[in-house]
One Martini backbone bead per residue (centre of mass of N, CA, C, O) as a GRO file, in nm:
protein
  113
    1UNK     BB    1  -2.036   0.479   1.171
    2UNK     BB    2  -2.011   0.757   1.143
    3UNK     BB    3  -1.994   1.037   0.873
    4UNK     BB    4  -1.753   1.162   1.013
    5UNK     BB    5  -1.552   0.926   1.039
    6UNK     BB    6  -1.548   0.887   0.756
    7UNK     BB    7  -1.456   1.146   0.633
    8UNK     BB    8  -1.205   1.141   0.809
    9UNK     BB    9  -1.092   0.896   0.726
   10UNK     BB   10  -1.040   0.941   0.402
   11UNK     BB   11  -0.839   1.217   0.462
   12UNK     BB   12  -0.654   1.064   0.736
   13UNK     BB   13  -0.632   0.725   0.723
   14UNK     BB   14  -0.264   0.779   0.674
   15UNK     BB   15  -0.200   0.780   0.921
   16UNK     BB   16  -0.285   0.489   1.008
   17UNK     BB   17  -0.133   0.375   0.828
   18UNK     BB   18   0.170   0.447   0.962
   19UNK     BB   19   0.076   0.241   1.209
   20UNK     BB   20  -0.149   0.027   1.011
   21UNK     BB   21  -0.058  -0.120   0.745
   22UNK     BB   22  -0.343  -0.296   0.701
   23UNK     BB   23  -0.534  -0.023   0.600
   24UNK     BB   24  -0.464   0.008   0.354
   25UNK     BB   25  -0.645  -0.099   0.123
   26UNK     BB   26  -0.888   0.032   0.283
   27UNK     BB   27  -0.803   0.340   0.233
   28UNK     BB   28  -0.774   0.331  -0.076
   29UNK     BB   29  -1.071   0.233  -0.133
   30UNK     BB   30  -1.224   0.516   0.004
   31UNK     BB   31  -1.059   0.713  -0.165
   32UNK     BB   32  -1.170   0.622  -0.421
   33UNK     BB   33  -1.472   0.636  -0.368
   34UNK     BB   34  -1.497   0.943  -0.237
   35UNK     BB   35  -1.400   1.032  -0.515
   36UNK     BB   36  -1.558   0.930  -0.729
   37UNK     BB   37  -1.824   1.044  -0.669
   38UNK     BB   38  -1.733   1.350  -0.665
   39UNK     BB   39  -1.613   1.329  -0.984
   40UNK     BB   40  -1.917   1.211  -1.105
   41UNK     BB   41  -2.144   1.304  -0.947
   42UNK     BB   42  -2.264   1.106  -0.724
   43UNK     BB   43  -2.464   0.896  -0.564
   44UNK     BB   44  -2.454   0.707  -0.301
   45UNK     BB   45  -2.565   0.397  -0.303
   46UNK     BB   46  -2.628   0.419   0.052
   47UNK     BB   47  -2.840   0.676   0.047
   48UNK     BB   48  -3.115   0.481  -0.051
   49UNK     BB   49  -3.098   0.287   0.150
   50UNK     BB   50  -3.130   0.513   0.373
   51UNK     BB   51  -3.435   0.612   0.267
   52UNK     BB   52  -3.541   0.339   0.291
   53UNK     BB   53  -3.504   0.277   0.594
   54UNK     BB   54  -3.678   0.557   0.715
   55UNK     BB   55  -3.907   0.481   0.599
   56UNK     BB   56  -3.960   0.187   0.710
   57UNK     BB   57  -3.947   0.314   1.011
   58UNK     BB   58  -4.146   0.628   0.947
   59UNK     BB   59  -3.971   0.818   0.818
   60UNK     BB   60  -3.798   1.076   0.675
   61UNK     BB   61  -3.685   1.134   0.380
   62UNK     BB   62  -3.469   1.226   0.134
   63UNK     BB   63  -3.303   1.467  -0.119
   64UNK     BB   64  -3.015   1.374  -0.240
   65UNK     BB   65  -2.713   1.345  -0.069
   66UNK     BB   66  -2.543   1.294   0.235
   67UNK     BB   67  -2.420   1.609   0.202
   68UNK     BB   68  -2.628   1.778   0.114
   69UNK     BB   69  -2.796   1.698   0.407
   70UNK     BB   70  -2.600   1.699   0.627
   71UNK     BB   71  -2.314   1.886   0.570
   72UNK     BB   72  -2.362   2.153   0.414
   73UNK     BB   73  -2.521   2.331   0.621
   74UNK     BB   74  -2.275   2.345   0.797
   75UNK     BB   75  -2.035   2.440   0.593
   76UNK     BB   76  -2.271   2.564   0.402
   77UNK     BB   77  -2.481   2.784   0.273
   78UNK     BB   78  -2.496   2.670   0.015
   79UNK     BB   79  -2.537   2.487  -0.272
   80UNK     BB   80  -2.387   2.216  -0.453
   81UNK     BB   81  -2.151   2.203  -0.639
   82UNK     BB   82  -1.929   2.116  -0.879
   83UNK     BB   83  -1.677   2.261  -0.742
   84UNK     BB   84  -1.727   2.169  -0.481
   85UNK     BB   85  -1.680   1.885  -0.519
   86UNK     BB   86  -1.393   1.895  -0.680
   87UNK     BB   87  -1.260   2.030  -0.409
   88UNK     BB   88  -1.296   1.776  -0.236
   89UNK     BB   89  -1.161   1.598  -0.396
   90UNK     BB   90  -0.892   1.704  -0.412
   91UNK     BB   91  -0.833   1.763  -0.097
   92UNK     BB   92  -0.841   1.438  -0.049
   93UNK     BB   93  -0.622   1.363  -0.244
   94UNK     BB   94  -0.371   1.594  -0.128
   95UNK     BB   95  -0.337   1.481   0.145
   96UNK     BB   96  -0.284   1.198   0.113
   97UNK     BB   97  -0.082   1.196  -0.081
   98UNK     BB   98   0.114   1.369   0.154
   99UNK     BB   99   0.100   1.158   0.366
  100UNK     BB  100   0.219   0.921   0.166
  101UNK     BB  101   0.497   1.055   0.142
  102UNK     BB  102   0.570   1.054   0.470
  103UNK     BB  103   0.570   0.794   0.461
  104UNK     BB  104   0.774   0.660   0.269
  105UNK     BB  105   0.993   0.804   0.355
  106UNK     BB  106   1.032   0.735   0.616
  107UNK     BB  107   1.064   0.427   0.486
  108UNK     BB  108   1.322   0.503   0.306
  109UNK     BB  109   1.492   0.668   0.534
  110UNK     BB  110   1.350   0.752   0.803
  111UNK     BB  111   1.388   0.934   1.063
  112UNK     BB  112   1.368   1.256   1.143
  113UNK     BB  113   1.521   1.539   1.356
   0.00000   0.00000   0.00000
C-alpha cells in the first residue's frame, strides 16, 4: 500500500467503516498511531526501517520523517513546522471524529432521506 493510500485511509477510513463493521477497530488503530505521531512530533518507526532497506539495496537514504520527505514537498512550500504537524493531527482527528458520529447517527437512528 503506498503512503497516499496510507494517508487517505487515516483520514477517510470511517467511511468504509461505516459499510465494513469489521474494520473499525484497525481503523481506530491507524488513527491512533498516525495522530500519535504527529501529536508527539516523532518520526515513525518505520521510516528509519525504510531508510535503511534503500541504503541496503543501493539506494540513497534521507534525513527527517517520511511526510518529511515525500509529502511536505508536495503540499508545502516551507518545511515542517510543529504548528504545522498539530493542525494535520487535529484535522485527521476532527474528519474521522464528524465521520464517525454520522456513522454512530445513521446507525441509532436510521438513514435519513
Amino acid at each position: 500500500m503506498t503512503a497516499c493510500c496510507k494517508n487517505a485511509y487515516l483520514v477517510f477510513g470511517a467511511l468504509l467503516v461505516a459499510r465494513h463493521r469489521r474494520l473499525l477497530f484497525v481503523h481506530l488503530a491507524a488513527v491512533a498511531w498516525g495522530a500519535g505521531i504527529e501529536l508527539l512530533g516523532a518520526v515513525c518507526p518505520l521510516t528509519p526501517l525504510e531508510v535503511w532497506l534503500r541504503m541496503q539495496a543501493g539506494g540513497a537514504g534521507y534525513s527527517g520523517g517520511f511526510i518529511d520527505h515525500y509529502l511536505l514537498p508536495l503540499i508545502y512550500p516551507g518545511a515542517l513546522t510543529r504548528t504545522v504537524q498539530l493542525v494535520l493531527a487535529a484535522g485527521a482527528l476532527a474528519i474521522n471524529a464528524a465521520l464517525y458520529f454520522r456513522v454512530y447517527r445513521r446507525r441509532t437512528m436510521g438513514p435519513t432521506r
